[in-house]
C-alpha positions in Angstrom: 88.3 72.4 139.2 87.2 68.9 137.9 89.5 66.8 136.0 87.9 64.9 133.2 88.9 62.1 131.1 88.7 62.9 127.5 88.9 59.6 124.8 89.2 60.7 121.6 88.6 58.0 118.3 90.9 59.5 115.5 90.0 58.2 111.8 92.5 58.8 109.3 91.9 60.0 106.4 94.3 60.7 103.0 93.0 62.4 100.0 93.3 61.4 96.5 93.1 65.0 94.7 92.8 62.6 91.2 90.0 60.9 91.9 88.6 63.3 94.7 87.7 60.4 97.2 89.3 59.9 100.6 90.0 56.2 101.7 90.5 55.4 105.1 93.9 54.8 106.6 93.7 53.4 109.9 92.4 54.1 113.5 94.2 55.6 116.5 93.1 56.2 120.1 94.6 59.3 122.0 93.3 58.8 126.0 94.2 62.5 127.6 93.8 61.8 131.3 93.0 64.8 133.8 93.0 67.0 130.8 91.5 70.4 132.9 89.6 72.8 131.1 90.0 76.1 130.9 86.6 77.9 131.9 87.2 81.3 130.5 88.3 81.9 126.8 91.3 84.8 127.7 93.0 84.6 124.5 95.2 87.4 123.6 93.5 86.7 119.4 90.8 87.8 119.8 90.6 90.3 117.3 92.4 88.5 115.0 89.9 85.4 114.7 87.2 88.2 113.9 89.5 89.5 111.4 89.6 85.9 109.8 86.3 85.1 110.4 86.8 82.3 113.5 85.0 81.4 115.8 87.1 81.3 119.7 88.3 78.7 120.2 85.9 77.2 123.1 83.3 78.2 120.4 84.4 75.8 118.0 82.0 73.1 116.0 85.0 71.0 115.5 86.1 68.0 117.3 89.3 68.2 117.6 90.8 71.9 116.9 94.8 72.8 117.7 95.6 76.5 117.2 99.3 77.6 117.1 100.0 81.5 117.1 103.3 83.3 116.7 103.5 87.1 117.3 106.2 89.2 116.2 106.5 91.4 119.4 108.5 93.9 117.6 106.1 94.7 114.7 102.9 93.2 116.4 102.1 90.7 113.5 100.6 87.5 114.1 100.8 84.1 112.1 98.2 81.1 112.8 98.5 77.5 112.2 95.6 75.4 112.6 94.8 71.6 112.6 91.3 70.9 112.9 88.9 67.6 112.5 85.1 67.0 111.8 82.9 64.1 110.4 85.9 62.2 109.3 88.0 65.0 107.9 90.8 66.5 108.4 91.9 70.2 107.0 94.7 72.4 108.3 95.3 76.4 107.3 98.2 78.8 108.0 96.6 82.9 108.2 99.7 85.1 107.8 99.4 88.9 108.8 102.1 90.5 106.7 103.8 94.1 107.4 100.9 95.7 105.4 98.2 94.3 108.4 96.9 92.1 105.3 96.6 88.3 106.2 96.6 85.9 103.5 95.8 82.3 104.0 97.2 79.1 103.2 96.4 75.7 103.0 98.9 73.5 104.6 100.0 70.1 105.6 101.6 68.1 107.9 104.7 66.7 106.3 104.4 63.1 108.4 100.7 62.9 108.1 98.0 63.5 110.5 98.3 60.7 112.5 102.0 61.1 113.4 101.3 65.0 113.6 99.1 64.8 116.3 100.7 62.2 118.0 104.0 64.0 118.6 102.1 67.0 119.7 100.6 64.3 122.7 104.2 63.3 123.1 105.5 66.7 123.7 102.4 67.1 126.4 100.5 69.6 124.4 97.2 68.9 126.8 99.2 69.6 130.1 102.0 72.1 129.6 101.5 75.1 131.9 101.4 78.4 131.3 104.9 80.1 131.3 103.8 82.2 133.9 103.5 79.3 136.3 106.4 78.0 135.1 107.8 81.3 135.9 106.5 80.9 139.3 108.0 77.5 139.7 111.3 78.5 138.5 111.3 81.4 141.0 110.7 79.4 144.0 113.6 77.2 143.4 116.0 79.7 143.9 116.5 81.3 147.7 115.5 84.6 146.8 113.9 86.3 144.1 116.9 88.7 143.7 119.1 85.8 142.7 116.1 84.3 140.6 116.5 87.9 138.4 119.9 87.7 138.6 119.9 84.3 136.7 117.2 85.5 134.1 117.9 86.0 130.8 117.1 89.6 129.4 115.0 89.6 127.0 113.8 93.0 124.5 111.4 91.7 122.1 111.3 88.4 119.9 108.3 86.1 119.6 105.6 85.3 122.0 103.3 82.0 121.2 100.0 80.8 122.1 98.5 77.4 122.3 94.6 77.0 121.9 93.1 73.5 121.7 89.8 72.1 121.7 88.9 67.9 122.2 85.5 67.3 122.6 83.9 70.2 125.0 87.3 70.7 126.6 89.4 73.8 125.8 92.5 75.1 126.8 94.8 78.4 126.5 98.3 78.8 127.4 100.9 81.0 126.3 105.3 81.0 125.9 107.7 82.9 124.7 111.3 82.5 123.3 111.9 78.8 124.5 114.9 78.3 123.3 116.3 81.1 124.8 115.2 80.3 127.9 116.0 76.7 127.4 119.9 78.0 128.0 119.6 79.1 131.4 117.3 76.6 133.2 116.8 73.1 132.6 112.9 72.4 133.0 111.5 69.5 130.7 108.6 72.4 129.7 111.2 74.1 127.7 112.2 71.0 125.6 108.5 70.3 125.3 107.5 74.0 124.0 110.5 73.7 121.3 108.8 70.9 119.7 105.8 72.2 119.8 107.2 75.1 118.1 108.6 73.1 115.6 106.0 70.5 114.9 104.0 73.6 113.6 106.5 75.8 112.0 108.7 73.7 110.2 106.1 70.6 110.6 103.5 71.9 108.5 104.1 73.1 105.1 102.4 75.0 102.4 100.5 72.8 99.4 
């Protein structure tokens, strides 16, 4: 699969809601390098972007577009935060399925701006974390056998699976984890650190106007 090299002009924008004009705050130039791109669109939403009337996420007319689901494995209820850019703007919405299967949506926003939002997300190597089952895979070999990999796994009933769907440019990506900091306990791979702050960036990162 070809890598590519994606360069990507950010223009920052902050909205005056009094006067109803946007100024422009500065300029910032996110270079993701061997960024691979995912050639099939196997989302497990599917349904849920029809539902909410969104397009997949390799479909999308936006520039830059950064999906963050939750699913409650337990009840099966899904919550989406979304960061998005186009022509300049930036705009950023939470859909929340509640326990009646209705899903309400918010506008939110990032609580250290745009530029710093996105920026962390780069840090935390949103572009390039694996899959958590390669990371699985690569956690297995480590150990001699796979009866003392099991042995060493944490057992896990339910809690909250999360997927990752991204678009820069014509690039798109999917990946999926699940209960990092759980996981986090037991084995010490940088992708668990990463995955947490993720997590957080969006769920405690973003907040409802």
């Amino acid at each position: 699969m070809k890598h590519t090299t994606i360069k990507i002009i950010l223009i920052l924008f902050i909205s005056n809601s009094a006067l109803g004009q946007t100024t422009i705050r500065g300029t910032t130039t996110i270079i993701t390098d061997e960024v691979v791109s995912d050639t099939i669109n196997r989302s497990p939403n599917l349904e849920f972007e029809k539902r909410v009337n969104l397009e997949p996420i390799n479909s999308s007319s936006f520039e830059i577009e950064i999906r963050f689901y939750k699913l409650t494995t337990v009840t099966n209820k899904r919550n989406l935060r979304l960061v998005r850019f186009i022509n300049g703007q930036w705009e950023s919405f939470e859909y929340d399925e509640n326990k009646k299967s209705k899903i309400l949506k918010y506008t939110v926003v990032p609580t250290i701006g745009y530029h710093d939002f996105l920026t962390n997300l780069m840090t935390h190597n949103l572009a390039f974390n694996p899959d958590q089952i390669d990371l699985d895979r690569k956690i297995q070999d480590s150990f001699t056998s796979k009866k003392e990999y099991l042995q060493s796994s944490p057992c896990i009933m339910d809690g909250y699976s999360y997927t990752i769907e991204f678009k820069f440019g014509e690039k798109f990506r999917i990946y999926q984890f699940h209960n990092p900091e759980t996981y986090a306990k037991y084995y010490d791979n940088v992708e668990w650190k990463y995955y947490i702050s993720i997590q957080n960036l969006f769920e405690k990162g973003l907040v409802r106007k």
